[in-house]
N, C-alpha and C positions, 0 to 999 in steps of 0.2 A: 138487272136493276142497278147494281152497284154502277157499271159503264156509265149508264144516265144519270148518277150522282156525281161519277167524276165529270162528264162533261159541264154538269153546272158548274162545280167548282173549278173546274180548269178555266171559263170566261170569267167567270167573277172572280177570280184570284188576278187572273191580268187584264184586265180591266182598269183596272183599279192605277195604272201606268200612265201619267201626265209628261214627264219628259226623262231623258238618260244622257248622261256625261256623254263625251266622248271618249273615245274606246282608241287604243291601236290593237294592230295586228299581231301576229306570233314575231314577226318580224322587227315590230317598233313602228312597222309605219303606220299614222292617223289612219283612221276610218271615217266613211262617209258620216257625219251625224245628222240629227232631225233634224236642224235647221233647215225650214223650208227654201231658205235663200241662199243655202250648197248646194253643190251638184257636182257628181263625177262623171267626167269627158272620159268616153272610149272605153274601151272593152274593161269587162270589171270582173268581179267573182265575189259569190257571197262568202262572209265572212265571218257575221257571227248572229246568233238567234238570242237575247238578251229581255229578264222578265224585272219587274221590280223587286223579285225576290232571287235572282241572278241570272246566271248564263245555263242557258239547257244546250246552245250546242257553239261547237268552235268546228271553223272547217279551215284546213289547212290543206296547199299544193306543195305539185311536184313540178314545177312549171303551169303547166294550162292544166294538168292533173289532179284534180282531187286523190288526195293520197291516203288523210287521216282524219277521223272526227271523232270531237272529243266531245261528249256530253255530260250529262248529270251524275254525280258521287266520281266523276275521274273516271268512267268508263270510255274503252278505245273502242274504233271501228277501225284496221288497217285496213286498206283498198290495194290492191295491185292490179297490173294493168298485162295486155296480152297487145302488142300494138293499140286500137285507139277503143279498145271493148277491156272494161272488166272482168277480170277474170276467179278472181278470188276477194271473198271479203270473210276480215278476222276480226271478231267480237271480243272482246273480255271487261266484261264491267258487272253492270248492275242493272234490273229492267222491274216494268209493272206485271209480272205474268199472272197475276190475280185477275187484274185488271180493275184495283179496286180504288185506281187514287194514287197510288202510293208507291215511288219505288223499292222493290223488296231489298232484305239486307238479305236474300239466297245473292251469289255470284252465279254471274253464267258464261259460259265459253261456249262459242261456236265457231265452227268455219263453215263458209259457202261456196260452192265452187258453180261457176254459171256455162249452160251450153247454147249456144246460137245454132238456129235453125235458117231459113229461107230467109233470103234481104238482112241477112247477120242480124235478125231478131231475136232476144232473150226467146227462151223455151222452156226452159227447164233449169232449176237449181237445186241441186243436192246438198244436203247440211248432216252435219255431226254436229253434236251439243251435248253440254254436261253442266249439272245446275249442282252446284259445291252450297252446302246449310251447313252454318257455322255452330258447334254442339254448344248447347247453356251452359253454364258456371257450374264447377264443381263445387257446392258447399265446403269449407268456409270461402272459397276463393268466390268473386264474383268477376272474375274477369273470364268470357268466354271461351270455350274450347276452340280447338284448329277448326279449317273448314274440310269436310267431308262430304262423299259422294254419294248427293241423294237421288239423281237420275241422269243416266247417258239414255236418248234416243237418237236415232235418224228417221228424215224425213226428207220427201220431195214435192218440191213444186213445183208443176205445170201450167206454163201459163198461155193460154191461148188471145188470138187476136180477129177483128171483127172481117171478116172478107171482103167489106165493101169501103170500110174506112181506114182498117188496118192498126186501131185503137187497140189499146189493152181491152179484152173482153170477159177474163173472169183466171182465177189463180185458183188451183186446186191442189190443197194439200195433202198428204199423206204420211204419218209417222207410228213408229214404233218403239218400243225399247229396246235399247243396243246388246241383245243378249245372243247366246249362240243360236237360239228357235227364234229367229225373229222374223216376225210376222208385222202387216201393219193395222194399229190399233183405233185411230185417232184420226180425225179428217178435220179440213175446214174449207168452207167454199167461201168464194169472193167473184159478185157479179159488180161487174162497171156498164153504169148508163152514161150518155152524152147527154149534152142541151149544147151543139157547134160543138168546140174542140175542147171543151170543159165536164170534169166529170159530174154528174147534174145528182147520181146517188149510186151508193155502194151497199148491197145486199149481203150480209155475212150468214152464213151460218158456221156451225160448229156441233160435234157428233163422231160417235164412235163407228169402225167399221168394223163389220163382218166378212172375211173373206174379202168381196169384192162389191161387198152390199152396204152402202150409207146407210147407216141406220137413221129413225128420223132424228131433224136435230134436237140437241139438247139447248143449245141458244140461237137466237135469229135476231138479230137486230140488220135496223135499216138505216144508214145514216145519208142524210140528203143537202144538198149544195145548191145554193140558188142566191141570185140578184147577184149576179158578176160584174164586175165594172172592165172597164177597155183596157186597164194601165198592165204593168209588168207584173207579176210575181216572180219575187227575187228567186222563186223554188225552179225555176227552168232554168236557172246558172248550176243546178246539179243533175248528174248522170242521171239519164232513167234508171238503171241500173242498183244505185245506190237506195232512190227513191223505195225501188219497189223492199228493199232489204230494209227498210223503214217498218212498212207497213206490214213484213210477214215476223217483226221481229218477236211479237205475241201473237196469241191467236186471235184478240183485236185490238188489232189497233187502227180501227180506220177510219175515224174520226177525223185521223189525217189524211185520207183521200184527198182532199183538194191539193196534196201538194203536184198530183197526178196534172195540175188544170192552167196554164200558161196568164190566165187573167186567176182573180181571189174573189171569192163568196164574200157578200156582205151578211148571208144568212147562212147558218146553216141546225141540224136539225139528227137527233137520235131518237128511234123508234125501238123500243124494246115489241117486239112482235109474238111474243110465246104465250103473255094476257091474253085471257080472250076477250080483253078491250083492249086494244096494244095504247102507250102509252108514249108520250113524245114529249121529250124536251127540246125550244126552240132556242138560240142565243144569236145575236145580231151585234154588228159591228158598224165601223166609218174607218177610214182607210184614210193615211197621209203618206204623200209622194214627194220624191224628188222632182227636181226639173226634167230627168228624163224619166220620167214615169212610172220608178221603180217603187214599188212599195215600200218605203219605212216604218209602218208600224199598222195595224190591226189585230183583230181579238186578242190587246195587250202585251202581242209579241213586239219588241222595237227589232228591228230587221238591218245590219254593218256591212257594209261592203266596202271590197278595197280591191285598185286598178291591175291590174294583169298586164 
């Protein structure tokens, strides 16, 4: 339930965005802005994701390379590259791992190292991770203790793809804690539907394993995508790659599914499935573009790009 409270309040929070300055880049140069009467000629790169209540993410190259991105409380994503595939991504900031709204003040460190299978397809990513909780105030002192270690696990995802379309088809997680008997404890499933080349709904579960046995889930939601318009979504100027390190970065976060989808949902929709009345929040949008077609702003996000 908490997820389908954040997603109201995530649209009704930016929503609420009538228009934004213009912005430069890391560099100093302008960025495209919402004036519907600019437009930027020839190859571009998205730039920056910007709310009425600030910037959630900055993305910065290495040439044609996404290299770094910076989001919410000055958390890092380092990307490295292995010729023209991704090969490692370095986390250390801050995240919602509750999933309840809010980004947590725990820190978390990860690294993910990605392996390619057939047609240099993602298959699998391996992660190490450490969630550092920062100890309360010693009376009389209220200034908080250092940060300490409240859990290292590793975990894998596999992700398979559809044999007839060659789409992403479903991420299967697996983790444990990083201890000398380790075993894996913890699962999360993620199925992908289409409607054409858009992902139309994304099916989560989440659930402890047994040996080799999913146990049933502990949460199931449904989050679903619909009324796509023909124009760009600026999210296909980033690596699949990066995208998918997105969406495994909690065990849900898939809300952001549609960044998976080349066109942008005018609808979209979270189904808490575990009621046995399941319960659904809907929220809808209106999209404004560029002259060439690139999305500028919907469900409150304004959307920066700058030339390559």
């Amino acid at each position: 339930m908490k997820r389908l409270f954040y997603f109201i309040l995530l649209i009704a929070g930016f929503s609420s965005i009538h228009s934004c300055k213009d912005l430069t880049d890391e560099e100093g140069n302008p960025l495209l802005d919402l004036n519907e009467n600019t437009g930027l000629i020839g190859p571009r790169a998205l730039s920056r994701e910007v709310t009425n209540v600030g910037q959630i993410a900055q993305y910065e190259y290495n040439g044609l390379l996404l290299s770094r991105v910076i989001t919410e409380k000055a958390s890092i994503a380092n990307i490295e590259w292995s010729g023209d595939k991704i090969s490692r991504l370095t986390f250390n900031g801050f995240l919602d791992l509750d999933n309840d709204g809010v980004i947590d003040t725990d820190s978390v460190s990860y690294t993910q190292q990605y392996t390619y299978g057939n047609l240099s397809k993602l298959t699998m990513i391996s992660e190490n991770r450490t969630v550092f909780r920062r100890a309360a105030p010693v009376p009389p002192s209220t200034v908080p203790g250092p940060y300490a270690i409240l859990a290292k696990t590793k975990a894998i995802y596999n992700l398979t793809y559809s044999s007839t379309t060659a789409k992403l088809a479903s991420i299967v997680m697996r983790r444990g804690n990083d201890i000398p008997a380790f075993v894996y404890t913890d699962y999360t499933k993620a199925a992908y539907s289409y409607l054409g080349d858009n992902v139309s709904s994304v099916a989560k579960e989440v659930g402890k394993l047994t040996g080799t046995v999913f146990e049933p889930a502990d949460k199931n939601f449904v989050f679903d995508f619909s009324s796509y318009d023909s124009q760009i979504s600026g999210y296909t100027l980033l690596p699949f790659e990066y995208k998918v390190s997105v969406l495994i970065s909690t065990d849900i976060n898939d809300d952001r599914g549609l960044i998976l989808s080349p066109n942008s949902p005018k609808r979209a929709s979270a189904t808490d499935m575990i009621p046995a009345i399941p319960v659904t929040v809907v929220v809808s949008t209106n999209y404004r573009y560029d002259p060439q077609t690139y999305m500028t702003q919907g469900f409150g996000i304004n959307y920066f790009y700058k030339p390559l």
